[in-house]
N, C-alpha and C positions, 0 to 999 in steps of 0.2 A: 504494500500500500504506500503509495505516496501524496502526503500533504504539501501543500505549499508553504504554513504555519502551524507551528505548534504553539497554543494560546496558552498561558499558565495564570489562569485566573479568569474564572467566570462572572467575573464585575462587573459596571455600566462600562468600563473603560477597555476591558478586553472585548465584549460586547458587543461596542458600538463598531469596533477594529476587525472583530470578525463578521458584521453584519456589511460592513462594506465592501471585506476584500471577498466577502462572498458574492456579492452583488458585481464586484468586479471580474469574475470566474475564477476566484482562485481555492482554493482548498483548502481548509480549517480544520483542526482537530483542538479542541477546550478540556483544559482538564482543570481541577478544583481540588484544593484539602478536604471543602466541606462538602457536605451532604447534601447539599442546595446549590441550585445558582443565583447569580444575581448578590453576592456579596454581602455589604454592611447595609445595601438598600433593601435586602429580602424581606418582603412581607409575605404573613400566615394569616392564613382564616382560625380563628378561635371565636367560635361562639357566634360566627357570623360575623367578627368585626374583624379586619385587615390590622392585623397587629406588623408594627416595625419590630422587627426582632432587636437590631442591633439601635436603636434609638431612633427620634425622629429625624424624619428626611422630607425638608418642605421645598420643590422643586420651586426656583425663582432663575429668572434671567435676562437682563436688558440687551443679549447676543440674539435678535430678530433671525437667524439661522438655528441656529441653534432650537431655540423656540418654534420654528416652522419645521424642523428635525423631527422634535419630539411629538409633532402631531400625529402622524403617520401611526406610531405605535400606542396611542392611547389618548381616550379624553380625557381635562383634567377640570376640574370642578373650580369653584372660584374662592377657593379657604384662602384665606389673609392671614400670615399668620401674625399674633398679637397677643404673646405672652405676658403673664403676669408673675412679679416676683414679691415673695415672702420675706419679708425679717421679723422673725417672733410674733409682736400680733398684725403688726402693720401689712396690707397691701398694697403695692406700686405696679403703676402697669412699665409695661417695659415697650422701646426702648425706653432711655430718659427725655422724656417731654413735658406738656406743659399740665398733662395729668399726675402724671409722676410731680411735677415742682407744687402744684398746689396741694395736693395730696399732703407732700412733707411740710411744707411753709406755710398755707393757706393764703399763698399770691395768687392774682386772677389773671396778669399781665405777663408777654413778655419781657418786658423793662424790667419789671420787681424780680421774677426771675432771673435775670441776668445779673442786677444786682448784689443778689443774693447773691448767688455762685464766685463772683468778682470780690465781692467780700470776705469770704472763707478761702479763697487762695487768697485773696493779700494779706490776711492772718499767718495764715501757714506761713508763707515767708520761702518758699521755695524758686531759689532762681536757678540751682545745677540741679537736677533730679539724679539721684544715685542709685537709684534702685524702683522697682515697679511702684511702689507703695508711693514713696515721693512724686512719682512722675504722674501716678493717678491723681490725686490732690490738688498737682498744681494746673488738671487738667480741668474736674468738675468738683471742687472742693470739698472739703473732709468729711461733711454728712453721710453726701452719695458715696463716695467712698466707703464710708464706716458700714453703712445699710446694706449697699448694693454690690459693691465689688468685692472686698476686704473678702468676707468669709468664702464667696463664693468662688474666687480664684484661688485660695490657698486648696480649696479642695479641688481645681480641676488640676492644678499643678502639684500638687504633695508638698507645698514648702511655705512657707511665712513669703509674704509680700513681701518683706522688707532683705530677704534672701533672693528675689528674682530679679532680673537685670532689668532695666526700665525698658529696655525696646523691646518686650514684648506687647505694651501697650504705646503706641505709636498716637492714636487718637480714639478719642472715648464721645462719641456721636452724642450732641446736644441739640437737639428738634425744641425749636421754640412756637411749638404747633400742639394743636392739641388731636395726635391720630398718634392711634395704638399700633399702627403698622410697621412691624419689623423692618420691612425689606422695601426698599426705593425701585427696584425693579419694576418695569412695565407690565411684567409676562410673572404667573405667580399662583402655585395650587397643586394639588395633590391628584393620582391618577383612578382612575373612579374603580379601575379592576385591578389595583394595587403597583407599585413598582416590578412584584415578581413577574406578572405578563408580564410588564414593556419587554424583560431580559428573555424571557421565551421569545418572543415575536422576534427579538434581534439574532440570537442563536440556530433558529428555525434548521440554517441551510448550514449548520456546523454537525458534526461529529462532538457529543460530550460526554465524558465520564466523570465521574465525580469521588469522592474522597477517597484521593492521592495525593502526593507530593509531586514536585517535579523530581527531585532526590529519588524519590520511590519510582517515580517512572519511565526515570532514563533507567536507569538497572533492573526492572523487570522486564522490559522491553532490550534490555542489553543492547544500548544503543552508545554510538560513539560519536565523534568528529571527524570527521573528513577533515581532507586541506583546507576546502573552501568554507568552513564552517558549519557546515549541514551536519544535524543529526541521522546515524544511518544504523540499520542492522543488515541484517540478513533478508527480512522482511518488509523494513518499513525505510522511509526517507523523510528526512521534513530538513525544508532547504531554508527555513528560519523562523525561528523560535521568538516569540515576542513575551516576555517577564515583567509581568505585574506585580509583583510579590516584592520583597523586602532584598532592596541591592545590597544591602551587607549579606546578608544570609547567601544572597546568589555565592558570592564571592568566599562562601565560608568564614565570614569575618575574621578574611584576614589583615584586616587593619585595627578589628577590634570593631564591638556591636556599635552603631548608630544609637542614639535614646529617642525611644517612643512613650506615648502615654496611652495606655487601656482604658477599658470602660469594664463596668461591670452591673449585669441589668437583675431586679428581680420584678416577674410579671404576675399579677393576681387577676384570675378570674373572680370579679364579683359578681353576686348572682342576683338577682329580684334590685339590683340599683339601675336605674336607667341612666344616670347622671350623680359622679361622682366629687369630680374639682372645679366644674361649670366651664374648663379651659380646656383643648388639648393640651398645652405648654405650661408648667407654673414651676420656677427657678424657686430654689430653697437658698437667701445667700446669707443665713446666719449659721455660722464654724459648726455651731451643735448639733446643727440635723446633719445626718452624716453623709447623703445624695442629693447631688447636685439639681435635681429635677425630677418632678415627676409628669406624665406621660398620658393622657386618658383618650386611646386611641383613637375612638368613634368619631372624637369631637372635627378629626380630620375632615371626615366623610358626611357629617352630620348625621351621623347616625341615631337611629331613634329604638333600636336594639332594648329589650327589657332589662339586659345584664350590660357587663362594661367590663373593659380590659384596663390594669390600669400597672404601670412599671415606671420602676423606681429605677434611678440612674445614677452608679457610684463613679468619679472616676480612682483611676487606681493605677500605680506602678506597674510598667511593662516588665515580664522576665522572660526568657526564650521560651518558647512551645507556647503561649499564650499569641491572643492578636493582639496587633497592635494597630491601635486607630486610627493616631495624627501623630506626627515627628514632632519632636523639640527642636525648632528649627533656633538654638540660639549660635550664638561664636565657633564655640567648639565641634558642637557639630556639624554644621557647617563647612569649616574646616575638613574634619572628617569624613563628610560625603562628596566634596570635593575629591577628595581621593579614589571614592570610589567611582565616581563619575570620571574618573581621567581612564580606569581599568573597562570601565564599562565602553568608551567609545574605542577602544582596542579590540572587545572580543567581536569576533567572526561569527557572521549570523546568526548575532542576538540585538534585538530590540527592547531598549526598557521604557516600562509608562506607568501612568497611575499615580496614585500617591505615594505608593510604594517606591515603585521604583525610580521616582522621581525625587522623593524625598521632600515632598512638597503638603500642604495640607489645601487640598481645591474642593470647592464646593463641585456639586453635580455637573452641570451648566458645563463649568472650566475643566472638569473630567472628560465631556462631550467634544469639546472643542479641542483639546490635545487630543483626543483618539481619531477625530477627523483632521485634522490638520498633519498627522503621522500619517495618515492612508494617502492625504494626498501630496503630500513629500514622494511618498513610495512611487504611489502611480506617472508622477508627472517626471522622472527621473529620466 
């Protein structure tokens, strides 16, 4: 048998990459760790309601291709999303706006708003930020900080604010409007028969197997390298291999592992509740609750279901054999995947992409548009 690509990762981004080059005539074989396709977007029916396994996934995007892309494979409903966040007894809607400011101050104005915030950093007194903590403060001043950010970042990161280097908060969006809409994107909403279609409908014209390694299936397959880079046996050929998966791992960390951060979910069917948190989305960001968010699926779909799915979302320390979600994209590592990035454009009939192998943290949308913009590199060569 011969493919044209062997796909290592059945995600939106290997996906999108085998739905073209098959559409292009060429030959795909997809293989997966997990038991599923479609990756960290996988959605399950429980109880009748499209549960995200691995957390929410609220498809947004101002790339008008991309957006007319996504047509094709599914319709998507008109959910907004417009979370709300928790500190002890207080609720704030999120982002920070002008519900969120009068909420904490009882101002009715942009002006008193801004005011406000302009007053609490020139308290603070911070003119070099040294550290995230500083640099939040002197961004939207010490309240919002203390309420909204403080706890909730030490828990997406495992460390004290005041241990994290400031550029991982660059800018902290202040809307002086009073709309609960997360996302400034044109195009924006969840897909009415779940994420896992769309990854069927893309895969359709692939060959897929599922939980293997590539590790495991180059050596059960007893496959090797040619001159020219191709994987080959006795049997099979694949003349280039595309790697979604984690470029340190590729490479047997031989530089030494990359840092990621994990998630860790736990999901409750409730039964006879038709409505549990009133939100899909509600951010938990005081230090003592110990998950980052919780989850009530339906709300996606507006589901009107007698029961409700609802999951909790911790994050947590990556260690090998677990997944790993989003990179720590600070200095060092950086550095570090630099390296592996100089290795990667060296090996011979492999292609790296994704978050993974990118070493990159992209929403959906910018996953879409690196796996079409790689096809058509390929094709236009």
């Amino acid at each position: 048998m011969k493919y044209d690509y062997l796909i290592v990762g059945a995600g939106l981004f290997g996906a999108v990459f085998a739905h073209e080059m098959t559409k292009a005539g060429k030959t795909c074989k997809v293989i997966d760790l997990r038991e599923h396709i479609a990756g960290n977007i996988y959605t399950e029916k429980v109880a009748d309601i499209d549960v995200h396994r691995y957390g929410a996934h609220i498809f947004h995007t101002s790339d008008e291709e991309v957006w007319a892309y996504m047509q094709q494979f599914a319709i998507f409903n008109h959910y907004v999303n417009s979370p709300i966040a928790i500190y002890k007894d207080e609720i704030y809607n999120m982002p920070f706006n002008m519900n969120t400011f009068s909420k904490m101050w009882g101002v009715k104005t942009p002006a008193e708003a801004k005011a406000k915030i302009a007053e609490q950093i020139r308290e603070a007194g911070i003119t070099e930020p040294k550290n995230l903590e500083e640099q939040a403060i002197s961004l939207v001043g010490t309240e919002i900080y203390e309420k909204l950010v403080k706890g909730y970042t030490q828990k997406q990161w495992g460390r004290e604010c005041k241990e994290l280097p400031a550029f991982i908060i660059k800018r902290l969006p202040l809307r002086f409007v009073y709309d609960n809409n997360y996302f400034s994107d044109p195009h924006q909403g969840i897909p009415q028969e779940g994420y896992t279609a769309i990854v069927e409908k893309m895969l359709a014209g692939s060959d897929v197997e599922l939980g293997i390694t590539y590790q495991e299936y180059v050596k059960s397959h007893s496959l090797v390298r040619d001159e020219a880079g191709r994987l080959v046996s006795d049997k099979e050929v694949y003349d280039c291999v595309l790697f979604t998966g984690m470029i340190d791992e590729y490479f047997d960390y031989v530089y030494g592992p990359l840092e990621y951060r994990s998630l860790r979910f736990e999901t409750e069917l409730i039964e006879d509740c038709d409505n549990y948190q009133g939100n899909a989305v509600v951010n938990y960001t005081a230090s003592d609750v110990p998950y980052t968010r919780s989850i009530e699926h339906k709300h996606f779909v507006f589901g009107t279901q007698k029961d409700t799915v609802v999951t909790k979302e911790y994050s947590a320390t990556w260690h090998k054999g677990e997944i790993p979600y989003y990179p720590v994209n600070n200095d060092e590592n950086n550095v570090l995947f630099a390296k592996y990035k100089a290795l990667a454009e060296k090996e011979k009939g492999v292609l790296f992409g994704g978050r993974l192998g990118a070493y990159q943290y992209y929403d959906m949308d910018k996953v879409i548009r690196a796996a079409l913009d790689m096809v058509k590199g390929i094709l236009n060569q």
